[in-house]
PDB file of N, CA, C and O in Angstrom:
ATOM      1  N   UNK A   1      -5.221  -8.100 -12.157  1.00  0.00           N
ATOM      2  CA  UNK A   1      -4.995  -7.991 -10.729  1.00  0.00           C
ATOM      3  C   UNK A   1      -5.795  -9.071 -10.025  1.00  0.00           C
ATOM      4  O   UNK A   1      -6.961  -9.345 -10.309  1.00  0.00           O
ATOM      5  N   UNK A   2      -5.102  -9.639  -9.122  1.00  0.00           N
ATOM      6  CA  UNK A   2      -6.035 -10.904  -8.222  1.00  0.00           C
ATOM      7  C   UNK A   2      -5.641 -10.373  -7.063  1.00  0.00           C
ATOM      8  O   UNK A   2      -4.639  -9.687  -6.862  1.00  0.00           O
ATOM      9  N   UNK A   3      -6.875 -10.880  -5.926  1.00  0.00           N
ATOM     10  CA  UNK A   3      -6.444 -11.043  -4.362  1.00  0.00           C
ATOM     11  C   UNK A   3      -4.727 -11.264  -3.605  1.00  0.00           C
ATOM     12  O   UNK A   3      -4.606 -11.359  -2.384  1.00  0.00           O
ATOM     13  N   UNK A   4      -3.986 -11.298  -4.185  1.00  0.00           N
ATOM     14  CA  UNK A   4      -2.476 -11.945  -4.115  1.00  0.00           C
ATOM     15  C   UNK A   4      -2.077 -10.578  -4.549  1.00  0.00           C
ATOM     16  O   UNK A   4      -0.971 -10.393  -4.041  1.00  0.00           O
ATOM     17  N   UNK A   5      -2.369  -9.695  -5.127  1.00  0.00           N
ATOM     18  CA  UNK A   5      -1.810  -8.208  -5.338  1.00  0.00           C
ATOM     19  C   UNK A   5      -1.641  -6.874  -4.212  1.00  0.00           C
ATOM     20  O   UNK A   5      -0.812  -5.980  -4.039  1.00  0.00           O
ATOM     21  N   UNK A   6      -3.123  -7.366  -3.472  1.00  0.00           N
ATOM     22  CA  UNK A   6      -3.464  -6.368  -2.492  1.00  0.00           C
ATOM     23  C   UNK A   6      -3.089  -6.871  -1.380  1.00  0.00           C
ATOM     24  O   UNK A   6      -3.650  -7.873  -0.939  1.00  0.00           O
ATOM     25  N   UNK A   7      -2.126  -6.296  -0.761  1.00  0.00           N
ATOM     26  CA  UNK A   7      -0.761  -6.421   0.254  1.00  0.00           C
ATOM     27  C   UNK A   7      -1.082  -5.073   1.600  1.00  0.00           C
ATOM     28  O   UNK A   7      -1.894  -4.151   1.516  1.00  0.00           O
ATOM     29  N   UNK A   8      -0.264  -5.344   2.609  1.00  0.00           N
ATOM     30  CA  UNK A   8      -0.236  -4.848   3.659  1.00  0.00           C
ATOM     31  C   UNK A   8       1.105  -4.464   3.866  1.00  0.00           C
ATOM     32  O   UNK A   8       1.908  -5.200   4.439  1.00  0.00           O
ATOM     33  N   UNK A   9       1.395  -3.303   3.410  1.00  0.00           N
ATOM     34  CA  UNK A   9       2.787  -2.953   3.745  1.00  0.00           C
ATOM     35  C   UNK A   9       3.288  -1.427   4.739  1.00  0.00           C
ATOM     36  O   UNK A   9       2.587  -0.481   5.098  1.00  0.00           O
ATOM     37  N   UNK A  10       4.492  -1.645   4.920  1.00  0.00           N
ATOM     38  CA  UNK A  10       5.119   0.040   5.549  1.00  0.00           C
ATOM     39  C   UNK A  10       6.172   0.050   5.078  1.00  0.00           C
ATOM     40  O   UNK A  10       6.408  -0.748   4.171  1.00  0.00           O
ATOM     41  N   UNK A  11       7.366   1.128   5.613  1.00  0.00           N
ATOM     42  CA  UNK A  11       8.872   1.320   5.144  1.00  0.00           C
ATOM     43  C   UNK A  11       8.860   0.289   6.303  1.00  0.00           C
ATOM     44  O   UNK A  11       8.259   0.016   7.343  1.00  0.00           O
ATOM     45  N   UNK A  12      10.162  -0.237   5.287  1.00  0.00           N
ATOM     46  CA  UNK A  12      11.308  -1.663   5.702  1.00  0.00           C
ATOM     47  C   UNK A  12      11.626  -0.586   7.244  1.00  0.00           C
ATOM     48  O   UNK A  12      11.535   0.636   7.353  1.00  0.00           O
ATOM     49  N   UNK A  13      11.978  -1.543   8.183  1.00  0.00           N
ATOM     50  CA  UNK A  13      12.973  -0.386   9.712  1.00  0.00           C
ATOM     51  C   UNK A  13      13.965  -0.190   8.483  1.00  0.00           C
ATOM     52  O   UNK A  13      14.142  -0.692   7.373  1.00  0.00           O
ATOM     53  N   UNK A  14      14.776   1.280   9.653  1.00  0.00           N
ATOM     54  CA  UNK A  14      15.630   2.172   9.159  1.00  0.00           C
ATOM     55  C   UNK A  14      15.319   3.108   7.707  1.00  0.00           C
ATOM     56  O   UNK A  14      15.793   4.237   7.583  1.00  0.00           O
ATOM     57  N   UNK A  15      14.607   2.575   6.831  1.00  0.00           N
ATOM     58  CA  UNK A  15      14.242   3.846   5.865  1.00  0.00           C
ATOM     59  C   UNK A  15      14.098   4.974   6.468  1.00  0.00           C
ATOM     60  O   UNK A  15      14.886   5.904   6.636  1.00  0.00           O
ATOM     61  N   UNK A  16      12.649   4.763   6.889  1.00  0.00           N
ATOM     62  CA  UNK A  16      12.418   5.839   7.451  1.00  0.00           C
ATOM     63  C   UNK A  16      12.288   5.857   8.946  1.00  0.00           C
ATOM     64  O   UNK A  16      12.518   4.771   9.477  1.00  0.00           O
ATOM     65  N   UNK A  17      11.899   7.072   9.917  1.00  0.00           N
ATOM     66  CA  UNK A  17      11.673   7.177  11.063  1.00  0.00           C
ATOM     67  C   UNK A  17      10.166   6.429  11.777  1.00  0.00           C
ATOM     68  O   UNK A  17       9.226   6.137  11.038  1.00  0.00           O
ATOM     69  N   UNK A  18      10.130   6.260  12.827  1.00  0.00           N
ATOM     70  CA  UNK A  18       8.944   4.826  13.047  1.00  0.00           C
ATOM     71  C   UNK A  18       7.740   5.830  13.251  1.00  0.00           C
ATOM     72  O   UNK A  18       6.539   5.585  13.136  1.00  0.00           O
ATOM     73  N   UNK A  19       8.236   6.788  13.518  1.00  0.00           N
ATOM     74  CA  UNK A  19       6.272   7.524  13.236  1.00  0.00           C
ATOM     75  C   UNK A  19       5.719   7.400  11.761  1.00  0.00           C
ATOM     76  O   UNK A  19       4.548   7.190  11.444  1.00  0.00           O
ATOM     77  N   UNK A  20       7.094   7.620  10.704  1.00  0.00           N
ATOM     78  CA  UNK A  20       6.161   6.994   9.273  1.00  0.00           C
ATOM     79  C   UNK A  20       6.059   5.824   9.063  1.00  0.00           C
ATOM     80  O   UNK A  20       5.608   5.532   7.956  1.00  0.00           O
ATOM     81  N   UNK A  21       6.432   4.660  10.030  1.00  0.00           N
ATOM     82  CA  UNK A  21       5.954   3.094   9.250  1.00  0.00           C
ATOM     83  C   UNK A  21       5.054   2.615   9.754  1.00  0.00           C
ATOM     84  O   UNK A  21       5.113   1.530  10.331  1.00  0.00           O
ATOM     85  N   UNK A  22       3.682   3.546   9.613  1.00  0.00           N
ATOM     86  CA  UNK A  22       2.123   3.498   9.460  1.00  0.00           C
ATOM     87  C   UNK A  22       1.848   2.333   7.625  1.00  0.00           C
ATOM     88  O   UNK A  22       2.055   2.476   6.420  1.00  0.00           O
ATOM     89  N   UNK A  23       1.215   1.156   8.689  1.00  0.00           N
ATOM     90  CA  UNK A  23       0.597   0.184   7.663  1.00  0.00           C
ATOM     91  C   UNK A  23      -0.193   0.552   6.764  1.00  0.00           C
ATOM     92  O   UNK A  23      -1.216   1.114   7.155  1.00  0.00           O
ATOM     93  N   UNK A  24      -0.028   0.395   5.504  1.00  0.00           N
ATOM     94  CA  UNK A  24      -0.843   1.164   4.238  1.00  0.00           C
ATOM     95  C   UNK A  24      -1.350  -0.678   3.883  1.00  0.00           C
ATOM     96  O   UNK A  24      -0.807  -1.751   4.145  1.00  0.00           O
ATOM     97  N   UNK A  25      -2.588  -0.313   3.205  1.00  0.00           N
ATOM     98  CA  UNK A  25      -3.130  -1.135   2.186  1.00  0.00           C
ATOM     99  C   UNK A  25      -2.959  -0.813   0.993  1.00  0.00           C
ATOM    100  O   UNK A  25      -3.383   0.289   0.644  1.00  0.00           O
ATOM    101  N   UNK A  26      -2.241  -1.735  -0.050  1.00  0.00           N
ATOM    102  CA  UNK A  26      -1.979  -1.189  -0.963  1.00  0.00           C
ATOM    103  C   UNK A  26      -2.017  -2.385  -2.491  1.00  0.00           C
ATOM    104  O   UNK A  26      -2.694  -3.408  -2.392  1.00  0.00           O
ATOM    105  N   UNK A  27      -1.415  -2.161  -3.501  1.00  0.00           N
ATOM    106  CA  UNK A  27      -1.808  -3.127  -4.588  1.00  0.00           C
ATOM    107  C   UNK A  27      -0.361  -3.255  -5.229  1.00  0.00           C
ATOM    108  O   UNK A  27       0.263  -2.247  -5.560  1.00  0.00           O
ATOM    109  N   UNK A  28       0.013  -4.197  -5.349  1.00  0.00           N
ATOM    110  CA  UNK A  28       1.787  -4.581  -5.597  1.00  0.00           C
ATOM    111  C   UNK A  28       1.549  -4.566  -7.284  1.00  0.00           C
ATOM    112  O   UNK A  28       0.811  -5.170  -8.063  1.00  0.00           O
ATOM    113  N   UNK A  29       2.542  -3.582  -7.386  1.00  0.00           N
ATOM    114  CA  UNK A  29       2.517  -3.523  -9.139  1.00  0.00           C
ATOM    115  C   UNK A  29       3.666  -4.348  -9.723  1.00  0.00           C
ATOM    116  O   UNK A  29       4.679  -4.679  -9.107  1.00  0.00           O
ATOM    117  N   UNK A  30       3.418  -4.590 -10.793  1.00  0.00           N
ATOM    118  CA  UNK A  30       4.478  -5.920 -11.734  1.00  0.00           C
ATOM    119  C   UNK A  30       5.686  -5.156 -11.439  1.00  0.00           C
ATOM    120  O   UNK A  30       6.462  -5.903 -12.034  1.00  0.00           O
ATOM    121  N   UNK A  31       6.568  -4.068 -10.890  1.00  0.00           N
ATOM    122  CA  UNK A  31       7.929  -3.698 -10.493  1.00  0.00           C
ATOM    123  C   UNK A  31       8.244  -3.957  -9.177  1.00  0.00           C
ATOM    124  O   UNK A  31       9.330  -3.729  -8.644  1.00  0.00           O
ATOM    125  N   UNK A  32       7.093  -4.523  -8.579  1.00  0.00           N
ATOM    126  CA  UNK A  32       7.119  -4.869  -7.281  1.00  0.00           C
ATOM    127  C   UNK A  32       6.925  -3.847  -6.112  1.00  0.00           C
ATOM    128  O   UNK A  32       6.855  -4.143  -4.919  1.00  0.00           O
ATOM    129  N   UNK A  33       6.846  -2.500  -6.697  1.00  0.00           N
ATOM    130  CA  UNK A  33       6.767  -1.399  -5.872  1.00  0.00           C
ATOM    131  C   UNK A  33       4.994  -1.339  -5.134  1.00  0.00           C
ATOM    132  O   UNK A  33       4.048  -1.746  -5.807  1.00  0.00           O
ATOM    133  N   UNK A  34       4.872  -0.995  -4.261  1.00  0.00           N
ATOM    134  CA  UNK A  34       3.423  -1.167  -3.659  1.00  0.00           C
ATOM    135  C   UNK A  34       2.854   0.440  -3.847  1.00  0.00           C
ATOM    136  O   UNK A  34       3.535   1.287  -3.269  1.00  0.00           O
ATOM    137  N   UNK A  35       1.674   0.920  -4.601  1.00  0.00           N
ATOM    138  CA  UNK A  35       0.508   1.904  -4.741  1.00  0.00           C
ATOM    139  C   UNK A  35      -0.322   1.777  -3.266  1.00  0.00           C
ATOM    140  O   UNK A  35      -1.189   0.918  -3.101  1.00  0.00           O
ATOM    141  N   UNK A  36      -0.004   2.580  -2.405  1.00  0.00           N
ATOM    142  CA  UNK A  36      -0.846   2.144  -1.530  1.00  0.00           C
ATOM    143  C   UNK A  36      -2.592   2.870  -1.805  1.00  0.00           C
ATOM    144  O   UNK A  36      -2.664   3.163  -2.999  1.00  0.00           O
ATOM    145  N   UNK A  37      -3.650   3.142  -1.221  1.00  0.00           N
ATOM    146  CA  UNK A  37      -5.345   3.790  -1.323  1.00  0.00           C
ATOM    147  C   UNK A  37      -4.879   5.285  -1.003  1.00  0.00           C
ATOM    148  O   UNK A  37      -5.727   6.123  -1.312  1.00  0.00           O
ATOM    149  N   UNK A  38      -3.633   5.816  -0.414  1.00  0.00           N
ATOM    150  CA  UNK A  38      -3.706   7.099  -0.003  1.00  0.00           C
ATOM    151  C   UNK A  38      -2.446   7.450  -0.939  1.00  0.00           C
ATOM    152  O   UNK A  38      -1.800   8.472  -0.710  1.00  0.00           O
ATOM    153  N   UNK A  39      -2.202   6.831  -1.698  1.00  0.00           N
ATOM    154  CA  UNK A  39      -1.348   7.104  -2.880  1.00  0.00           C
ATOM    155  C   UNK A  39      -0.002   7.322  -2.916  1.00  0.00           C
ATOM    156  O   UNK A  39       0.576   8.039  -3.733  1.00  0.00           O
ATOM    157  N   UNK A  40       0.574   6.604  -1.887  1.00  0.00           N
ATOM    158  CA  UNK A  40       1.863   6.388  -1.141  1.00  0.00           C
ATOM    159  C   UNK A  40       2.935   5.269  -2.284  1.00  0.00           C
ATOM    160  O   UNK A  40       2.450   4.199  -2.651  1.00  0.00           O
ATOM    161  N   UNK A  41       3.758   5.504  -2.547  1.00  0.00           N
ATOM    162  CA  UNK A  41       4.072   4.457  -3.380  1.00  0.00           C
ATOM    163  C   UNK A  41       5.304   3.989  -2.818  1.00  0.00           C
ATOM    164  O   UNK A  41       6.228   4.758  -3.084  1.00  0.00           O
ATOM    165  N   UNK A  42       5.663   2.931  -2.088  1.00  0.00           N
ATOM    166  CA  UNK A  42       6.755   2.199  -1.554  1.00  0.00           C
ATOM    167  C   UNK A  42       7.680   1.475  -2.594  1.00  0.00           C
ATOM    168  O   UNK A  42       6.989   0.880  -3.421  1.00  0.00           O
ATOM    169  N   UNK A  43       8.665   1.376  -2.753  1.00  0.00           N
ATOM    170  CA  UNK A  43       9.344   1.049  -3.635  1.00  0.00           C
ATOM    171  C   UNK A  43       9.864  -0.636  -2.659  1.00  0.00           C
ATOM    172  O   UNK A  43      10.024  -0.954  -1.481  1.00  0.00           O
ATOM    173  N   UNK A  44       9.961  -1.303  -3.990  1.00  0.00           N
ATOM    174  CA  UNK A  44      10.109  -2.733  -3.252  1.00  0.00           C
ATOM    175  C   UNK A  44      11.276  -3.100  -2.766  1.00  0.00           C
ATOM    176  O   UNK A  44      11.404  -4.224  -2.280  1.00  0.00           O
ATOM    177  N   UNK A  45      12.539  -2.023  -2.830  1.00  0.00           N
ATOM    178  CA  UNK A  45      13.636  -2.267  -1.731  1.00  0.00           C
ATOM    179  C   UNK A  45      13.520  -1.865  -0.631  1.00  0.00           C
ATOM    180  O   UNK A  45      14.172  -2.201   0.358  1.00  0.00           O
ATOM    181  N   UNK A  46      12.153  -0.639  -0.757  1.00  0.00           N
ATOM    182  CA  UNK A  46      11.758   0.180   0.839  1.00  0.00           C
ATOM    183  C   UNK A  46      10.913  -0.759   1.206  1.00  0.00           C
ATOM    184  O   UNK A  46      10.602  -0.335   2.319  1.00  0.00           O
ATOM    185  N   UNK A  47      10.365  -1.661   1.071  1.00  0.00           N
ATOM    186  CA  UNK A  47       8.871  -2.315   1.514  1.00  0.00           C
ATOM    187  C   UNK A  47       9.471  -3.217   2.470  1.00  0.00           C
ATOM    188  O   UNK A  47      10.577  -3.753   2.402  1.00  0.00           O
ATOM    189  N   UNK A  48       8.292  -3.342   3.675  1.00  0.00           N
ATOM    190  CA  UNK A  48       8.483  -4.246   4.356  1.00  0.00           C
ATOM    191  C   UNK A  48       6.603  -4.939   4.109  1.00  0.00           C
ATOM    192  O   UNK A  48       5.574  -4.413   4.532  1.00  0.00           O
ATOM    193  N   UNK A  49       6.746  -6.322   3.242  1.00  0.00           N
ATOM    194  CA  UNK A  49       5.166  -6.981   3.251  1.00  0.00           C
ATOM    195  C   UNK A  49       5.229  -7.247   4.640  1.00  0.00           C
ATOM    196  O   UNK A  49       6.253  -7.317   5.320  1.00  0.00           O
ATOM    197  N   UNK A  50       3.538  -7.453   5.174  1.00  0.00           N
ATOM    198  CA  UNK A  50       2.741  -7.832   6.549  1.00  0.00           C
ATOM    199  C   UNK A  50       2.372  -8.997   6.137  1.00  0.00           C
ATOM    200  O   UNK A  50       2.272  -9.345   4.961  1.00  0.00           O
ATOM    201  N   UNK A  51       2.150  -9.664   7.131  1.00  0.00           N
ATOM    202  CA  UNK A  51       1.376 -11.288   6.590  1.00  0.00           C
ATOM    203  C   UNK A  51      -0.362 -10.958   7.245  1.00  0.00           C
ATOM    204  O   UNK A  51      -1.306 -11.615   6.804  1.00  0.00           O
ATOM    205  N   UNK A  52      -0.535 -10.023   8.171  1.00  0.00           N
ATOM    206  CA  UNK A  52      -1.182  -9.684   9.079  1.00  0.00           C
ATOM    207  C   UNK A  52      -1.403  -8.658  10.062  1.00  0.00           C
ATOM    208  O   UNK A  52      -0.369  -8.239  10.582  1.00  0.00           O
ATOM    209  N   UNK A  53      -2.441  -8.163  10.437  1.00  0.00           N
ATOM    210  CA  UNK A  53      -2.503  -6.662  10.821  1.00  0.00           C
ATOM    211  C   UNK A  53      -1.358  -6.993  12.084  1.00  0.00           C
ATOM    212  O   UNK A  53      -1.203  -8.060  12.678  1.00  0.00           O
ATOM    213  N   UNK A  54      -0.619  -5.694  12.276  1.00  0.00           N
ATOM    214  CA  UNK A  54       0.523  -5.262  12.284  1.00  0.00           C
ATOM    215  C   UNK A  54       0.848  -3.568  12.646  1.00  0.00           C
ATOM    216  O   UNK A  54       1.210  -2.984  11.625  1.00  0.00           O
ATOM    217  N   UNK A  55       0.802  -2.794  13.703  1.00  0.00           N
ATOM    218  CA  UNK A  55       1.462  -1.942  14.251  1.00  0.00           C
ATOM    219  C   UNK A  55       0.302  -0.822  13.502  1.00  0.00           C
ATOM    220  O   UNK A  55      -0.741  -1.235  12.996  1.00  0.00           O
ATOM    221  N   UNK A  56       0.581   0.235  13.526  1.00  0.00           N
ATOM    222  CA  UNK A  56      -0.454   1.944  13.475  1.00  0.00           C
ATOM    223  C   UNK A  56      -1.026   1.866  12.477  1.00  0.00           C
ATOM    224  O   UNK A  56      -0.134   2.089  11.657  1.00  0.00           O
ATOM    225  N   UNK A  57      -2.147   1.660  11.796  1.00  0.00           N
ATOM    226  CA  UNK A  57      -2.543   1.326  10.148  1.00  0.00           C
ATOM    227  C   UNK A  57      -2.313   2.909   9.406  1.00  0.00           C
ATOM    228  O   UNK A  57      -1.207   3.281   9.796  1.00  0.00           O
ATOM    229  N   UNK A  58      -2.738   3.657   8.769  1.00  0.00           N
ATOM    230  CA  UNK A  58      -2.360   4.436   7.840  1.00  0.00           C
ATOM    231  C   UNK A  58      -3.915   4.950   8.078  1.00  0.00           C
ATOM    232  O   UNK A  58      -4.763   4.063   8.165  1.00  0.00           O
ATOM    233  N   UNK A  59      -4.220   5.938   8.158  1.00  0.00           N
ATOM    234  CA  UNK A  59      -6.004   6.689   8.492  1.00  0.00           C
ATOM    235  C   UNK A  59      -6.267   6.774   7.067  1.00  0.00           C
ATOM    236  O   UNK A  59      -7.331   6.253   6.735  1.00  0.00           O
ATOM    237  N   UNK A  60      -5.510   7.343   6.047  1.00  0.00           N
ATOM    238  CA  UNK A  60      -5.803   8.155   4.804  1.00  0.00           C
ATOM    239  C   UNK A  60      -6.544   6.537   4.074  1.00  0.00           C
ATOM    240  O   UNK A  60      -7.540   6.382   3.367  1.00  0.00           O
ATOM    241  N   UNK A  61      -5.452   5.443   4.676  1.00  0.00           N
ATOM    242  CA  UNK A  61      -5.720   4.481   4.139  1.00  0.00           C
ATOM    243  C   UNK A  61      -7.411   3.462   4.827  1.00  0.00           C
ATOM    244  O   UNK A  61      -8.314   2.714   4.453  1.00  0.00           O
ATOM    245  N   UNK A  62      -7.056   3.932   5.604  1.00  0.00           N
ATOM    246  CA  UNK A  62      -8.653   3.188   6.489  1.00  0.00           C
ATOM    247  C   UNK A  62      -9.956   3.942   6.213  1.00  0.00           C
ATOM    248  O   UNK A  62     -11.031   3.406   5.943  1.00  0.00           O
ATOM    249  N   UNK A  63      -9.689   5.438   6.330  1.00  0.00           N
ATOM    250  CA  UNK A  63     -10.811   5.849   5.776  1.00  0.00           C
ATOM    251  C   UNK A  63     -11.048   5.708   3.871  1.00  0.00           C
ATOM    252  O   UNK A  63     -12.138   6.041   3.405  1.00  0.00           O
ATOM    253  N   UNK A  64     -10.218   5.331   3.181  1.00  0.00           N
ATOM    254  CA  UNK A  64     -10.813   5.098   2.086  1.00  0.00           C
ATOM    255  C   UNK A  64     -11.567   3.683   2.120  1.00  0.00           C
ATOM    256  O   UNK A  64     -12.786   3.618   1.961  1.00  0.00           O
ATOM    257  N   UNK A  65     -10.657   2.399   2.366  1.00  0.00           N
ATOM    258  CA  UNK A  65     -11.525   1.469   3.011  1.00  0.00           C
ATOM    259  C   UNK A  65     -12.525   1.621   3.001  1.00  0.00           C
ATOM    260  O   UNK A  65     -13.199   1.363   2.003  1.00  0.00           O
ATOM    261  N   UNK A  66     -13.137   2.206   4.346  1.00  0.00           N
ATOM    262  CA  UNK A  66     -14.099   2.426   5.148  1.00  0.00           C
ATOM    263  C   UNK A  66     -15.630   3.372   4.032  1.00  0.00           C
ATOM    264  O   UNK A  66     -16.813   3.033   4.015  1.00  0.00           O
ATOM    265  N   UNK A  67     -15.234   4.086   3.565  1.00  0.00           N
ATOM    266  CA  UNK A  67     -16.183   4.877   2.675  1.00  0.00           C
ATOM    267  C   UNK A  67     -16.184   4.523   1.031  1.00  0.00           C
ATOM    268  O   UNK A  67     -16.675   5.120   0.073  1.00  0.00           O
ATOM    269  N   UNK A  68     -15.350   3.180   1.150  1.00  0.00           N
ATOM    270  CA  UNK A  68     -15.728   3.223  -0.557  1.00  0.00           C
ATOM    271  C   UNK A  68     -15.057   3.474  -1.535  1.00  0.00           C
ATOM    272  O   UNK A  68     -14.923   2.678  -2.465  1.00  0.00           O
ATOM    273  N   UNK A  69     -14.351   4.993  -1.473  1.00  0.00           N
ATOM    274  CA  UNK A  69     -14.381   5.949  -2.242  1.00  0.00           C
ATOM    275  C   UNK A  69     -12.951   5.970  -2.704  1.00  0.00           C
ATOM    276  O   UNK A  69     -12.444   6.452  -3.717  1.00  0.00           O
ATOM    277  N   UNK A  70     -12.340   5.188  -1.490  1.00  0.00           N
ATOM    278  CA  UNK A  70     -10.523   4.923  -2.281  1.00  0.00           C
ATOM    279  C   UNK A  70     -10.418   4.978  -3.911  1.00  0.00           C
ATOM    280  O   UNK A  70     -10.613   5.765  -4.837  1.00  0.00           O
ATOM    281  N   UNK A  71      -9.786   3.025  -3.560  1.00  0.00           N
ATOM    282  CA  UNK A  71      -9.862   3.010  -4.936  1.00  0.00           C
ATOM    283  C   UNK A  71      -8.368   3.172  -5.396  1.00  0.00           C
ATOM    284  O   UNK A  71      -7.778   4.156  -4.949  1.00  0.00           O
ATOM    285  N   UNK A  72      -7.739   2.395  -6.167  1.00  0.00           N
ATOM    286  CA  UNK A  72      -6.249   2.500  -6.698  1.00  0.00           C
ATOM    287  C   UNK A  72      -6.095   3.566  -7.492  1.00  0.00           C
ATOM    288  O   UNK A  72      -6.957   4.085  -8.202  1.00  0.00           O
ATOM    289  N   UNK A  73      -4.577   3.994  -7.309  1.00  0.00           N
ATOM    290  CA  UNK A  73      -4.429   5.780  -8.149  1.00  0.00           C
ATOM    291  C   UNK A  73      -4.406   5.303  -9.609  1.00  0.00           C
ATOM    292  O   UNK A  73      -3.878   4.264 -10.006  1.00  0.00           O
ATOM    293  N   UNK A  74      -5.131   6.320 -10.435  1.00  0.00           N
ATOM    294  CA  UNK A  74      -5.100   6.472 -11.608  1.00  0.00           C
ATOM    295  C   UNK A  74      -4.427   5.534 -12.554  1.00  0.00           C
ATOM    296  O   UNK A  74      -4.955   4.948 -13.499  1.00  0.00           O
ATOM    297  N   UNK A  75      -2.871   5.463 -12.064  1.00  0.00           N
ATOM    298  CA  UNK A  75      -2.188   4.766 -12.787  1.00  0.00           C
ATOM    299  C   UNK A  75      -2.279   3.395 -12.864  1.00  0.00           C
ATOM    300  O   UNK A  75      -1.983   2.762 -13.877  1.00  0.00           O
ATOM    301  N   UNK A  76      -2.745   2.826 -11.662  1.00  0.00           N
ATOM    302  CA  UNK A  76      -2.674   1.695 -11.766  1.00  0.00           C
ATOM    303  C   UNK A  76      -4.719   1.049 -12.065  1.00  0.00           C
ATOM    304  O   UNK A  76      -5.011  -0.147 -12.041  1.00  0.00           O
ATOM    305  N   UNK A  77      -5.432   1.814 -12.228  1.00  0.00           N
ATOM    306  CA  UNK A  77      -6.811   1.567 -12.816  1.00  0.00           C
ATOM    307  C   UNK A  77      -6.106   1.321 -14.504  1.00  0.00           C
ATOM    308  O   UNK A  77      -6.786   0.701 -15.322  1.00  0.00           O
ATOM    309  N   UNK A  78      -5.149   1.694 -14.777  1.00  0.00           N
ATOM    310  CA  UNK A  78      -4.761   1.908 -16.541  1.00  0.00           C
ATOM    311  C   UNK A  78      -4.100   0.689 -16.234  1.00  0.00           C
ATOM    312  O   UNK A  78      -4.819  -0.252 -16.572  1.00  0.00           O
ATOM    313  N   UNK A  79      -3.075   0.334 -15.754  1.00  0.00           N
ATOM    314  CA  UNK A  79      -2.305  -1.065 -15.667  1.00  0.00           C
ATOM    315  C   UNK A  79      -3.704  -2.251 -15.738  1.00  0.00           C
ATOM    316  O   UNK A  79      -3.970  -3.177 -16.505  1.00  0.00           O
ATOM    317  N   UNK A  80      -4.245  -1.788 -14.773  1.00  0.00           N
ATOM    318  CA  UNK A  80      -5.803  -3.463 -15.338  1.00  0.00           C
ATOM    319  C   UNK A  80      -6.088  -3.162 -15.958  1.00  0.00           C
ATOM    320  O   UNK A  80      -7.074  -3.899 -15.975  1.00  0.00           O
ATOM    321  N   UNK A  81      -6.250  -2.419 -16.996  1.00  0.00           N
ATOM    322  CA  UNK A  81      -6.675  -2.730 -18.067  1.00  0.00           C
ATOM    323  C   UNK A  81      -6.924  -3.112 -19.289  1.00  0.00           C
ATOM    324  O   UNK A  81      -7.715  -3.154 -20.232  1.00  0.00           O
ATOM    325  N   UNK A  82      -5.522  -3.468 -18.696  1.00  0.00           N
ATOM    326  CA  UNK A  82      -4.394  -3.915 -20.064  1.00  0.00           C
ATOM    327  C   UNK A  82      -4.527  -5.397 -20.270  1.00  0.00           C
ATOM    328  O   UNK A  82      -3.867  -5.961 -21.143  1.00  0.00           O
TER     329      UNK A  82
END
């Protein structure tokens, strides 16, 4: 995993409704689908990438940020390690 993995994404418009396309921080896996810190997993036909902060951020996602304690889900701590 490099800096070029960890992405800024939401649902593409029209997936979903605009109260859920809250900006997640997240880590783009080799299927292209994005793991976001609050364990959201966007699929890369749903994804819309950010180049830059960008509209309501995601709390679940800021407070992991913020305390540390995030951290990528399970599955993808096993993908680096490969």
């Amino acid at each position: 995993m490099n800096a070029d993995d960890v992405v800024q994404v939401r649902y593409a418009p029209g997936v979903v409704g605009e109260t859920r396309r809250v900006v997640h921080v997240a880590i783009r896996r080799p299927d292209g689908a994005c793991a976001a810190l609050c364990e959201l997993v966007i699929e890369a036909a749903e994804a819309e990438l950010l180049d830059g902060p960008a509209g309501m951020p995601c709390l679940v996602c800021v407070r992991a940020l913020a305390l540390g304690s995030g951290g990528a889900p399970v599955e993808l701590d096993a993908e680096a390690s490969r």
